[in-house]
Every structure is written in C-alpha cells, then in structure tokens.
N, CA, C and O atoms as a GROMACS GRO file, in nm:
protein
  536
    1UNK      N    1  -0.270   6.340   4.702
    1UNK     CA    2  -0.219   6.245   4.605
    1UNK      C    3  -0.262   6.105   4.643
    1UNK      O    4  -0.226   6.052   4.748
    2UNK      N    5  -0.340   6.046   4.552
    2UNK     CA    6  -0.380   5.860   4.571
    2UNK      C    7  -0.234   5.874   4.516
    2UNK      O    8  -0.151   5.937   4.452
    3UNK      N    9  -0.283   5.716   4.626
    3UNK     CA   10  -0.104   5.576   4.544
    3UNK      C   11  -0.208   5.527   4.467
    3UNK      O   12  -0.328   5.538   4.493
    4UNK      N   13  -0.137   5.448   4.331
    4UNK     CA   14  -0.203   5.348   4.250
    4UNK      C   15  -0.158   5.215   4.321
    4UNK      O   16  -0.046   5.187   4.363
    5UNK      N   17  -0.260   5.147   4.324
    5UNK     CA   18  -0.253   4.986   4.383
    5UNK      C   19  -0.241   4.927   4.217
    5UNK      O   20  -0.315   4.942   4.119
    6UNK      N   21  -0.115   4.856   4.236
    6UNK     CA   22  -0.088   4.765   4.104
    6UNK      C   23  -0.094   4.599   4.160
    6UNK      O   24  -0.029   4.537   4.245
    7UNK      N   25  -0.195   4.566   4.075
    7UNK     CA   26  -0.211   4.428   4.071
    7UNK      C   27  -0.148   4.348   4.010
    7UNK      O   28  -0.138   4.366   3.889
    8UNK      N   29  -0.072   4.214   4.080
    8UNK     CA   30   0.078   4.152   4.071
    8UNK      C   31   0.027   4.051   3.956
    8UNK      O   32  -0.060   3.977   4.002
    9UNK      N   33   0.052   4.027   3.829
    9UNK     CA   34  -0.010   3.923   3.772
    9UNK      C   35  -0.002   3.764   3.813
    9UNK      O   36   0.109   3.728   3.852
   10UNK      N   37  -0.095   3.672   3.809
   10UNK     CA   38  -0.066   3.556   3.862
   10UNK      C   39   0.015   3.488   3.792
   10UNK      O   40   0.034   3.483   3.670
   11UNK      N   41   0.074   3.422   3.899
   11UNK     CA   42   0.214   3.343   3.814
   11UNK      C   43   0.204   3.187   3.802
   11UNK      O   44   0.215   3.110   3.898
   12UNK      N   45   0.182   3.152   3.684
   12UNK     CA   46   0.142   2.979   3.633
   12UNK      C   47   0.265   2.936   3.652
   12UNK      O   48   0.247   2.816   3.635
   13UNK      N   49   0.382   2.949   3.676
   13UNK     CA   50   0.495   2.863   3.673
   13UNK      C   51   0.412   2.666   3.632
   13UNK      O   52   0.316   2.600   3.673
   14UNK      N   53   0.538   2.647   3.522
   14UNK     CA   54   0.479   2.476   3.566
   14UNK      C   55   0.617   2.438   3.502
   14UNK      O   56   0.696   2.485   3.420
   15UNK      N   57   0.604   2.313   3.592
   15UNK     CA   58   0.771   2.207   3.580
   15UNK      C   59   0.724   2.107   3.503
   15UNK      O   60   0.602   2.093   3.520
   16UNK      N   61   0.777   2.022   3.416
   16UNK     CA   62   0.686   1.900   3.365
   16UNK      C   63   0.860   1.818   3.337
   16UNK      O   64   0.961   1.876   3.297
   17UNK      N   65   0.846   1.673   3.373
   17UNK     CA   66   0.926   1.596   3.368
   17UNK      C   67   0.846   1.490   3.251
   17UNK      O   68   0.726   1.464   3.241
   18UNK      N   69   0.953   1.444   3.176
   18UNK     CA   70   0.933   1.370   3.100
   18UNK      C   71   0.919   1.217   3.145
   18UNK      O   72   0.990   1.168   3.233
   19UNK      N   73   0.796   1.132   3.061
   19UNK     CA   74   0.814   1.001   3.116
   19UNK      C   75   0.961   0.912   3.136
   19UNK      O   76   1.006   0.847   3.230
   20UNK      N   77   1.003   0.939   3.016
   20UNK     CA   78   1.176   0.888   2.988
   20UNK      C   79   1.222   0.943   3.088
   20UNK      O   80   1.211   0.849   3.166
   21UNK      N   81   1.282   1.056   3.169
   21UNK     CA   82   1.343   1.088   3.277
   21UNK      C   83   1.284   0.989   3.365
   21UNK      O   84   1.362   0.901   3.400
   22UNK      N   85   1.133   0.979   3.421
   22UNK     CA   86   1.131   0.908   3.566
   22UNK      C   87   1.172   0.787   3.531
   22UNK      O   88   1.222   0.720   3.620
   23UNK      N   89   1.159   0.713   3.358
   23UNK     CA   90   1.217   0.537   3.323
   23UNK      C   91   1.351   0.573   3.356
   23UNK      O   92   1.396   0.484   3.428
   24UNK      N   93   1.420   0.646   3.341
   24UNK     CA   94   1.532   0.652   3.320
   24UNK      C   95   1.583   0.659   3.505
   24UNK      O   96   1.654   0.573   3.556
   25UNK      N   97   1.539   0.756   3.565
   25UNK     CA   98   1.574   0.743   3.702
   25UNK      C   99   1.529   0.619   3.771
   25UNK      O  100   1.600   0.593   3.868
   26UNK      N  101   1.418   0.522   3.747
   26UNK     CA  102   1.375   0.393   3.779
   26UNK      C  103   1.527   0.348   3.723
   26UNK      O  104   1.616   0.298   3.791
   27UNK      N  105   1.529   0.371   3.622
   27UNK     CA  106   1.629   0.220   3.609
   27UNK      C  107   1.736   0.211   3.677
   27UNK      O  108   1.775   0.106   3.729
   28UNK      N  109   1.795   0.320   3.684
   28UNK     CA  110   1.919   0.356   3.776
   28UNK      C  111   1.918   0.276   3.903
   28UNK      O  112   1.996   0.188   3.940
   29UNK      N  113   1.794   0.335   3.973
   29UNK     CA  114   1.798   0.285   4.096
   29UNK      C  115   1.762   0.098   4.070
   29UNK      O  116   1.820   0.021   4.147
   30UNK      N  117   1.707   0.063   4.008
   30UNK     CA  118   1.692  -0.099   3.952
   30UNK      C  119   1.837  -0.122   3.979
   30UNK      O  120   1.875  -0.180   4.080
   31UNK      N  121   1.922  -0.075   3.882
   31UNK     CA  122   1.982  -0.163   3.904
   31UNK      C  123   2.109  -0.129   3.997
   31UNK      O  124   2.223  -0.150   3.955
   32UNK      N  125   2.090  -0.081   4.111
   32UNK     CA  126   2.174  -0.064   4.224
   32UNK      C  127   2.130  -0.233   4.320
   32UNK      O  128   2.180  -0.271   4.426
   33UNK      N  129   2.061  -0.278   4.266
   33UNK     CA  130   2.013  -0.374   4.324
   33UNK      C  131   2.069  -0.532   4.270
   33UNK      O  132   2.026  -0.598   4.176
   34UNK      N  133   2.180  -0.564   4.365
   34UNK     CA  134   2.286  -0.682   4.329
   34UNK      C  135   2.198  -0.812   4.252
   34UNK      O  136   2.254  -0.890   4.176
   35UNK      N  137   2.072  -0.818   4.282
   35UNK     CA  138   2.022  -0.914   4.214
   35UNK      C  139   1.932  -0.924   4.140
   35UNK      O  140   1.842  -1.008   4.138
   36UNK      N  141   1.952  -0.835   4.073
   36UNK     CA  142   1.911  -0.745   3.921
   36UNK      C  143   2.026  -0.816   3.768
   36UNK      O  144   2.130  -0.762   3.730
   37UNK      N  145   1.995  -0.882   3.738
   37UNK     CA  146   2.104  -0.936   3.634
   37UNK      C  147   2.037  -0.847   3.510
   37UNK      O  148   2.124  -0.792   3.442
   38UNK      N  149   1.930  -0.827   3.478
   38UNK     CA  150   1.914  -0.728   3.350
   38UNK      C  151   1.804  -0.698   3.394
   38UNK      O  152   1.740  -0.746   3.488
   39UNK      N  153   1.769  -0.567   3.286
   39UNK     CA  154   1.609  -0.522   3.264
   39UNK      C  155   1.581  -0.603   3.144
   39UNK      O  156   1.663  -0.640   3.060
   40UNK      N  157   1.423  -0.634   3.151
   40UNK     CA  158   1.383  -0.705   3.013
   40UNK      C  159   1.364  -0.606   2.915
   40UNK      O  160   1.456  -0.526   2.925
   41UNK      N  161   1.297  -0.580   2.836
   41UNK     CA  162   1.280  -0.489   2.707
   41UNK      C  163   1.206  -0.520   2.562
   41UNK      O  164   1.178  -0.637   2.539
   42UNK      N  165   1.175  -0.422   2.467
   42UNK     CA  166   1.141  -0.432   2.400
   42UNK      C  167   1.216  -0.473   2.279
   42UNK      O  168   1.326  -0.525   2.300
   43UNK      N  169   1.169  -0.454   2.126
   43UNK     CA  170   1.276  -0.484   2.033
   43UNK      C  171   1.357  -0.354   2.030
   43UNK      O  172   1.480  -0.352   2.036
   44UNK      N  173   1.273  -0.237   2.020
   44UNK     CA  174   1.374  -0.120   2.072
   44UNK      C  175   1.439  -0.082   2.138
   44UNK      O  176   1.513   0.013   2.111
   45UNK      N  177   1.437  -0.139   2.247
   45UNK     CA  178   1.543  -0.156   2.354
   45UNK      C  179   1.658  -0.251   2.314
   45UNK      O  180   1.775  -0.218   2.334
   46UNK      N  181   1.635  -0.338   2.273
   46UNK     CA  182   1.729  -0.441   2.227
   46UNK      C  183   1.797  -0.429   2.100
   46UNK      O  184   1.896  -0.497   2.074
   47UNK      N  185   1.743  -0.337   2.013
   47UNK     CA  186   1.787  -0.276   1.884
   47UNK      C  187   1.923  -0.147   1.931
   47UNK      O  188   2.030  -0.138   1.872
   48UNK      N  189   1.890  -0.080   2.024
   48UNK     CA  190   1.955   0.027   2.070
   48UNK      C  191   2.069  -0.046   2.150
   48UNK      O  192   2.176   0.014   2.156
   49UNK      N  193   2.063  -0.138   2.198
   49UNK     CA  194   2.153  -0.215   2.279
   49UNK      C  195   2.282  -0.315   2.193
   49UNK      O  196   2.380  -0.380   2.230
   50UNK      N  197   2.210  -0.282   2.049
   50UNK     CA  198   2.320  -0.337   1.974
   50UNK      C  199   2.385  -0.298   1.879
   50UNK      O  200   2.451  -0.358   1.794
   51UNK      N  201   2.359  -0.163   1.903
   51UNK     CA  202   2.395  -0.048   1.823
   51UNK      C  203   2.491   0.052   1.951
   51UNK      O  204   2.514   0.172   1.951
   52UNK      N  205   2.528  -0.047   2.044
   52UNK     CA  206   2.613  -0.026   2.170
   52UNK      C  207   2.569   0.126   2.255
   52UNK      O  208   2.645   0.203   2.314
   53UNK      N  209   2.413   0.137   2.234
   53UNK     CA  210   2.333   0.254   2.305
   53UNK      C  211   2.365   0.230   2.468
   53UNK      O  212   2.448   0.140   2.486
   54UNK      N  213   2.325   0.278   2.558
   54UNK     CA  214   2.289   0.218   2.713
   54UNK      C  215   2.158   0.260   2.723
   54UNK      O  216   2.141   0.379   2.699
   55UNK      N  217   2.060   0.194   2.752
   55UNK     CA  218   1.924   0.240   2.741
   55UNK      C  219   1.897   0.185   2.914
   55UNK      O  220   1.855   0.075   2.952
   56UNK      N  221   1.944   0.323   3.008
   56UNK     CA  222   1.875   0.257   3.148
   56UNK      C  223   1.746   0.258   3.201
   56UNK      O  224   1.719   0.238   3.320
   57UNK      N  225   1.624   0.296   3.062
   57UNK     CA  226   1.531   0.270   3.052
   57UNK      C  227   1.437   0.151   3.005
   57UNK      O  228   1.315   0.130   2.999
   58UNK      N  229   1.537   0.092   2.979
   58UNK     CA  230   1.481  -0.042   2.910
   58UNK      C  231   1.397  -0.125   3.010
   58UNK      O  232   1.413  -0.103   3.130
   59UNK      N  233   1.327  -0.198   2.978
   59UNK     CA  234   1.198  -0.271   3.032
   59UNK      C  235   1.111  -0.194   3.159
   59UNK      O  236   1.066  -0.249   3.259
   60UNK      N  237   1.103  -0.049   3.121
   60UNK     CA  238   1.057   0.024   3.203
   60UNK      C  239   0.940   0.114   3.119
   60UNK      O  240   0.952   0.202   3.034
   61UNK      N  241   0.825   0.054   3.178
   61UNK     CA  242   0.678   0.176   3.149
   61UNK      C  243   0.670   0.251   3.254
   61UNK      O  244   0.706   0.215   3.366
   62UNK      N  245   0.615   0.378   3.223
   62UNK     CA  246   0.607   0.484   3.278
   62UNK      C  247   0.454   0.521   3.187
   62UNK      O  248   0.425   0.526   3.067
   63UNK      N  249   0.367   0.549   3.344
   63UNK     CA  250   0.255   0.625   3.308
   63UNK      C  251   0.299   0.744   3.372
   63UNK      O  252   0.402   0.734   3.438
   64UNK      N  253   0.214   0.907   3.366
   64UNK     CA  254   0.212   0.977   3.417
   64UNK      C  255   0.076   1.073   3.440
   64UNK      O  256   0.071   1.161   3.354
   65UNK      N  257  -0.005   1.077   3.509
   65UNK     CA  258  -0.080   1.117   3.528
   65UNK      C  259  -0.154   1.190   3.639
   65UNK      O  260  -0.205   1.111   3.720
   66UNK      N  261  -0.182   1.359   3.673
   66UNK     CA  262  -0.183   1.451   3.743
   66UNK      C  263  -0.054   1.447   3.837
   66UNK      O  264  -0.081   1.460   3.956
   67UNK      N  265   0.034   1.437   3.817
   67UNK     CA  266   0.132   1.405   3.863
   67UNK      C  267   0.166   1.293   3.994
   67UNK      O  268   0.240   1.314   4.090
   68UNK      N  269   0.092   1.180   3.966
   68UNK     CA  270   0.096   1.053   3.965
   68UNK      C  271   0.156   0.949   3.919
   68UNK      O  272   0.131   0.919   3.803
   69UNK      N  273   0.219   0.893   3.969
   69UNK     CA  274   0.327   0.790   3.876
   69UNK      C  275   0.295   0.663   3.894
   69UNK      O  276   0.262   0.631   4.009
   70UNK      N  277   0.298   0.552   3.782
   70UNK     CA  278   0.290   0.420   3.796
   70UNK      C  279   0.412   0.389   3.689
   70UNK      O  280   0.448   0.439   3.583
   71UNK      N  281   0.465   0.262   3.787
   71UNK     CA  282   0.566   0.205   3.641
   71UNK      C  283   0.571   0.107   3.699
   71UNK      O  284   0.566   0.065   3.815
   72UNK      N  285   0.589   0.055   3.538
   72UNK     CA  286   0.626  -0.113   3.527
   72UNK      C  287   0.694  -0.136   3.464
   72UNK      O  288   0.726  -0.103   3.350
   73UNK      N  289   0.746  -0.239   3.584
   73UNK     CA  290   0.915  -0.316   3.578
   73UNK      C  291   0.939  -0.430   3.522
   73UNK      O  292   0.908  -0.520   3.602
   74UNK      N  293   1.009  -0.504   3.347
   74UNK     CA  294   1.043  -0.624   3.369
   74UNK      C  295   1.216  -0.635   3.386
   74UNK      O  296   1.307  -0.564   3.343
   75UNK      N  297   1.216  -0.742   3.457
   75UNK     CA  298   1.362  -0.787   3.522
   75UNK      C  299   1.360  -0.896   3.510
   75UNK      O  300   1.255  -0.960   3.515
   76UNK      N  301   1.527  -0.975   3.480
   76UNK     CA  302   1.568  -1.086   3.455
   76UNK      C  303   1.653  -1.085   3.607
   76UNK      O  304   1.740  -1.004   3.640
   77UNK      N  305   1.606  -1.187   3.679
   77UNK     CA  306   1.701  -1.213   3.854
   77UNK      C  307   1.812  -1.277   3.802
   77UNK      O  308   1.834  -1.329   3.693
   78UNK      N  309   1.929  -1.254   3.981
   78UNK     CA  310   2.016  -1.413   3.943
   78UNK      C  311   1.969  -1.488   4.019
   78UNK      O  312   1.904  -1.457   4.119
   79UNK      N  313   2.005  -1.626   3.970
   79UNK     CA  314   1.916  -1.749   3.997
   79UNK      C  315   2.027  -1.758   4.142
   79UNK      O  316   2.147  -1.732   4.147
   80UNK      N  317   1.927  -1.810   4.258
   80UNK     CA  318   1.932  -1.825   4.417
   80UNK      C  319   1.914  -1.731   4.457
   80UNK      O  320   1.918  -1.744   4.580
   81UNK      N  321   1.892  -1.619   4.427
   81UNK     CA  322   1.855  -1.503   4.536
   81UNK      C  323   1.689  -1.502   4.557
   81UNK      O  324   1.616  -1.546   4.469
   82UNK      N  325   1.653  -1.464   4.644
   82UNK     CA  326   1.525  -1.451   4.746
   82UNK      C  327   1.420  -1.342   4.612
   82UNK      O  328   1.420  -1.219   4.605
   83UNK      N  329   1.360  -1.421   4.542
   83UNK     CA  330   1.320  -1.305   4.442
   83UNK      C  331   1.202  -1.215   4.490
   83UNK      O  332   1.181  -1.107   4.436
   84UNK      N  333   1.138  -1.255   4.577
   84UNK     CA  334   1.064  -1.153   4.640
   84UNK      C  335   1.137  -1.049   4.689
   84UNK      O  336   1.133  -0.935   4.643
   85UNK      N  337   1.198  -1.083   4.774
   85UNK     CA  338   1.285  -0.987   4.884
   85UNK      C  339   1.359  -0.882   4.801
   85UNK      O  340   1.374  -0.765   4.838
   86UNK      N  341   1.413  -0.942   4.663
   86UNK     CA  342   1.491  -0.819   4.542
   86UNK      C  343   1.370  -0.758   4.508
   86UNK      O  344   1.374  -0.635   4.508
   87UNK      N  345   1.255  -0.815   4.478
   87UNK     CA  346   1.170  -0.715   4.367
   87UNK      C  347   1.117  -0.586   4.522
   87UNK      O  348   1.135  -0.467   4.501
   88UNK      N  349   1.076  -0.616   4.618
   88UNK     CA  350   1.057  -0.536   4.683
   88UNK      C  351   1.171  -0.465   4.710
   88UNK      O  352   1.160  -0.352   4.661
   89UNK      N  353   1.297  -0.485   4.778
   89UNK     CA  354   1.404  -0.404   4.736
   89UNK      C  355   1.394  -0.309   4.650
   89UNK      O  356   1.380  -0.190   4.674
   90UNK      N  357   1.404  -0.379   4.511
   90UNK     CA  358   1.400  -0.287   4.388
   90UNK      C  359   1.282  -0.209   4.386
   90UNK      O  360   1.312  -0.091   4.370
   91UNK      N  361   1.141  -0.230   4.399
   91UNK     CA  362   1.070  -0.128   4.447
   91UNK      C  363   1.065  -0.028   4.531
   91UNK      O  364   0.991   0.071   4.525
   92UNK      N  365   1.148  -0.055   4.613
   92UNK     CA  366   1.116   0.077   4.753
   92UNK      C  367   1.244   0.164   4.694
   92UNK      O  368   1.240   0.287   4.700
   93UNK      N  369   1.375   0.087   4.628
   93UNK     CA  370   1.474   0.156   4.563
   93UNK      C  371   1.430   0.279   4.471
   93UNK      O  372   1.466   0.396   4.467
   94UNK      N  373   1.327   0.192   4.390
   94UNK     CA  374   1.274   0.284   4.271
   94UNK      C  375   1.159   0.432   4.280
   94UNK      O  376   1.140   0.536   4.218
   95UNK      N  377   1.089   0.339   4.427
   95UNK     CA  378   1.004   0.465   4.484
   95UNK      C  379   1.090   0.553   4.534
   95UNK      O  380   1.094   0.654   4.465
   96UNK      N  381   1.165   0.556   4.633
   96UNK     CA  382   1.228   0.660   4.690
   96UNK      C  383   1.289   0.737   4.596
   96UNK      O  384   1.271   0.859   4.592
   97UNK      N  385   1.364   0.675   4.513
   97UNK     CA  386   1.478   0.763   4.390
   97UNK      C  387   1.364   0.848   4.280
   97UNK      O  388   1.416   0.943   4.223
   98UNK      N  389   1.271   0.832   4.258
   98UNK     CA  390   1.194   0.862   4.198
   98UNK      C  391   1.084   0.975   4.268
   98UNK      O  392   1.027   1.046   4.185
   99UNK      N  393   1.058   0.992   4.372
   99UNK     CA  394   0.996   1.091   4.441
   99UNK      C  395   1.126   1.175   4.520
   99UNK      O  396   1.110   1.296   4.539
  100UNK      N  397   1.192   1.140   4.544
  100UNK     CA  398   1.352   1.222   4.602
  100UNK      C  399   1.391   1.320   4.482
  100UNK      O  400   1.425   1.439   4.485
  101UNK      N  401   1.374   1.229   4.371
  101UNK     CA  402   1.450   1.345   4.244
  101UNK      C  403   1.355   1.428   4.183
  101UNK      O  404   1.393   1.530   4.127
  102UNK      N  405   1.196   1.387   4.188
  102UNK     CA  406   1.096   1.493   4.079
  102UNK      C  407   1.014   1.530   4.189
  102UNK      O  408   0.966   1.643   4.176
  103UNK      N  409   0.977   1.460   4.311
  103UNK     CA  410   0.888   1.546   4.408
  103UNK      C  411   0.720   1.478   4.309
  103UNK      O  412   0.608   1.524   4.328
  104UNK      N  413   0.746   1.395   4.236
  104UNK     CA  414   0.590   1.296   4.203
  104UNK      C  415   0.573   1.244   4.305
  104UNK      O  416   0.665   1.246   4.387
  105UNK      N  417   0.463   1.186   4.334
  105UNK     CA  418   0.412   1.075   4.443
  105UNK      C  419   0.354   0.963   4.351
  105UNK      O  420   0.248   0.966   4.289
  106UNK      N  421   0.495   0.815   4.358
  106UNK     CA  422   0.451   0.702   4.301
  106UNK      C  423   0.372   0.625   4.350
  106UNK      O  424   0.389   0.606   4.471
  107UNK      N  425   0.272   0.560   4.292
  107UNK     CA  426   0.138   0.507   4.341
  107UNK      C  427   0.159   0.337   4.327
  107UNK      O  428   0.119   0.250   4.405
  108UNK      N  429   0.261   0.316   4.159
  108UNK     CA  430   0.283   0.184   4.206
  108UNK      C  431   0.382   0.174   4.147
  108UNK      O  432   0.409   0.247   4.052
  109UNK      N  433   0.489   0.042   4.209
  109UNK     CA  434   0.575   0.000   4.149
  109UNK      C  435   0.567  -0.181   4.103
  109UNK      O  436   0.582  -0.283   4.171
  110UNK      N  437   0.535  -0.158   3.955
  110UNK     CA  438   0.512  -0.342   3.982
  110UNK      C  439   0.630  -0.388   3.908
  110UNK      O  440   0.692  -0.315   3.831
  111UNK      N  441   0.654  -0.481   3.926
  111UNK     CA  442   0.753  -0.579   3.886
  111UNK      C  443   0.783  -0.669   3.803
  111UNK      O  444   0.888  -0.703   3.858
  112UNK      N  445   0.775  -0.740   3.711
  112UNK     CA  446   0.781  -0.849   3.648
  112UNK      C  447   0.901  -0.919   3.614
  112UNK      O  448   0.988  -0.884   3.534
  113UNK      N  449   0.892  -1.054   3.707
  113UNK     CA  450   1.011  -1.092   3.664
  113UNK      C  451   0.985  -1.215   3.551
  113UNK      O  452   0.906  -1.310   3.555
  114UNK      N  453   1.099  -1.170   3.431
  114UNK     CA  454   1.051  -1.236   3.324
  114UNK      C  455   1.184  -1.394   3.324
  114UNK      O  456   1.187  -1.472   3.229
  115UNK      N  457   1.249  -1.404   3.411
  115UNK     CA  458   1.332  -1.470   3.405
  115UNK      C  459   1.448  -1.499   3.481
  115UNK      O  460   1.442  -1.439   3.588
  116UNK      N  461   1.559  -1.573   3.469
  116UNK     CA  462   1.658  -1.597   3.584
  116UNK      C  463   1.768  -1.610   3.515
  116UNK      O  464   1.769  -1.685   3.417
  117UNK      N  465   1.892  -1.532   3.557
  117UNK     CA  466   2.060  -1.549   3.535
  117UNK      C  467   2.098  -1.674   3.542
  117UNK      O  468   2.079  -1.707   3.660
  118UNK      N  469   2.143  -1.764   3.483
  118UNK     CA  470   2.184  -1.941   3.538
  118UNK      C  471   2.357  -1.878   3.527
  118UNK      O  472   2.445  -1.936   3.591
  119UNK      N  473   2.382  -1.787   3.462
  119UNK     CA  474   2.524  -1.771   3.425
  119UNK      C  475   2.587  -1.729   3.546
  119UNK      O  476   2.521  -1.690   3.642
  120UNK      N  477   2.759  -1.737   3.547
  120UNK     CA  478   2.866  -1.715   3.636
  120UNK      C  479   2.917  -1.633   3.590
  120UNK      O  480   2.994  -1.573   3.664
  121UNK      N  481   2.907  -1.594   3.475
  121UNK     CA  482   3.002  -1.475   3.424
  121UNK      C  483   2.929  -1.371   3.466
  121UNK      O  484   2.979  -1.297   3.551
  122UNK      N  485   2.796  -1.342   3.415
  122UNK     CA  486   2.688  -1.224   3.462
  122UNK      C  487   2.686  -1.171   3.321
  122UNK      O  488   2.627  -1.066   3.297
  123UNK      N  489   2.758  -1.250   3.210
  123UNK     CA  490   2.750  -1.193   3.063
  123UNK      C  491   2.634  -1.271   3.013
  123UNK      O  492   2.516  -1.240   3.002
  124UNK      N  493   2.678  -1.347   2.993
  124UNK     CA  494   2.505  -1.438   2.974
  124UNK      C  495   2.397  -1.473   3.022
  124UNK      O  496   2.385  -1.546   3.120
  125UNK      N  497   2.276  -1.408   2.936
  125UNK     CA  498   2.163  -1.432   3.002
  125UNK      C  499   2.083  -1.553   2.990
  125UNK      O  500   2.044  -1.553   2.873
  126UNK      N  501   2.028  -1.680   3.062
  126UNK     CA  502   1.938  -1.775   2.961
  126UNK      C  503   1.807  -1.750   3.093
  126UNK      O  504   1.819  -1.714   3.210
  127UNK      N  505   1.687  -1.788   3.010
  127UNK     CA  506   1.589  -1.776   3.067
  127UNK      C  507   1.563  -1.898   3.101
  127UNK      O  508   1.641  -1.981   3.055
  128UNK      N  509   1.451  -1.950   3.190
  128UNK     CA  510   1.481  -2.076   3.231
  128UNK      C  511   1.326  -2.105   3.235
  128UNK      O  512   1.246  -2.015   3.264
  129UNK      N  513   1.273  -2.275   3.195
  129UNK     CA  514   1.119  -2.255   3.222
  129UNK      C  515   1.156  -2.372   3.336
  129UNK      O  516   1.057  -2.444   3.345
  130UNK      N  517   1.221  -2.400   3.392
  130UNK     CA  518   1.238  -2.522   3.520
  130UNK      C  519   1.369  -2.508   3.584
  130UNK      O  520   1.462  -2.480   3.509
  131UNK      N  521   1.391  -2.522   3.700
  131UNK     CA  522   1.458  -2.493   3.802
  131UNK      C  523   1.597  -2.611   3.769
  131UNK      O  524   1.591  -2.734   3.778
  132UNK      N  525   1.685  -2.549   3.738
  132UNK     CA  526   1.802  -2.700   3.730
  132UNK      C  527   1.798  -2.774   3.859
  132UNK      O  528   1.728  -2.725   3.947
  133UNK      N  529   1.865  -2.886   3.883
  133UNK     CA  530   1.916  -2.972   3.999
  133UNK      C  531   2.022  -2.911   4.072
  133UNK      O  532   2.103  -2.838   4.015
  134UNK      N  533   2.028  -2.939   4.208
  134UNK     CA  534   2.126  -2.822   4.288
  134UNK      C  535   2.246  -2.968   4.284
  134UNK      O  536   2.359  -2.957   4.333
   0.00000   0.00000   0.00000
C-alpha cells in the first residue's frame, strides 16, 4: 500500500489597515502631548467638527505604501512651550503608537505647525503672525 502525499495549499493570508485607522491612531497619540492645543484641518474636518463629530484624524495625511508609512502632521501649539521639543515629542509619540498597534514601519513623521494658542481658557484658538510683548 503507497500513502498519498497531499499537498498543503499555500496560504495568502493578508491584513490591510486602513489609512483612516493609522490618522486616526496618529492623532490619539498627538494629542497625549500637553502642548498640542489642536490639530489643524481641512474644511471637512472642520465641517464634521460642527456638526459636533470628533474627528481624531483631523489635520492628519496618511500615505501608505508597501507597507510603509508617511504622515503629515498640522498642529496649532500653546504659545511658550519649546516648539521643537513638542513636535519631536509628538513625533516619536506618533511613531511608536503607530508601529506598536499595526506592526507598519513609519518612515516619516513631519509636522507642521500652522500656529499658536495665545488663549488661557484652551477654548480659543487665534493664530498669530507676530509674537505679542511678554
């Protein structure tokens, strides 16, 4: 008596994460970061935001490619904090949380800061093109 040798079919398994999930896990970790006063955004972002949405994707691009990640960040700071020292913060925040949760390898995290908190409440935002008097 032969045994029959059965051949195991190959198995394609594939996982695919959506760009919105990794914006969405970027933003999270953004804004764990105390001197983060907002994300900037689009009109759709800002449309959804007044239609009392939470969009913790807002001012967040997301490329994705061979499972490669780039995103770009705009952020509004609060005014006196070290804005280098936050955006890198917020970058290494956003890399780690972002390869910890999908297992991508992010290639870049850039930043843009489009502006500064002058407010005390942390409710109002104004953008500023000159530094007030201390």
């Amino acid at each position: 008596m032969s045994e029959q040798v059965r051949e195991q079919p190959k198995r394609e398994d594939k996982i695919r994460i959506s760009e919105e999930v990794i914006a969405t896990i970027a933003g999270i970790a953004a804004a764990g970061n105390e001197n983060v006063a907002s994300m900037g955004g689009t009109f759709v972002d800002g449309l959804a935001g007044m239609l009392g949405r939470k969009a913790p994707s807002k001012g967040i691009k997301v490329e994705l490619k061979d499972n490669l990640v780039n995103i770009d960040m705009s952020v509004i700071m609060q005014y006196g904090c070290k804005i280098h020292e936050a955006a890198r913060d917020m970058q290494k925040r956003v890399r780690d949380a972002v390869e910890d949760m999908t297992g991508l390898e992010v290639l870049n995290v850039n930043v843009s800061v489009l502006g500064i908190n002058i407010s005390k409440d942390g409710d109002k935002v104004e953008l500023l093109d000159e530094i007030p008097p201390k």
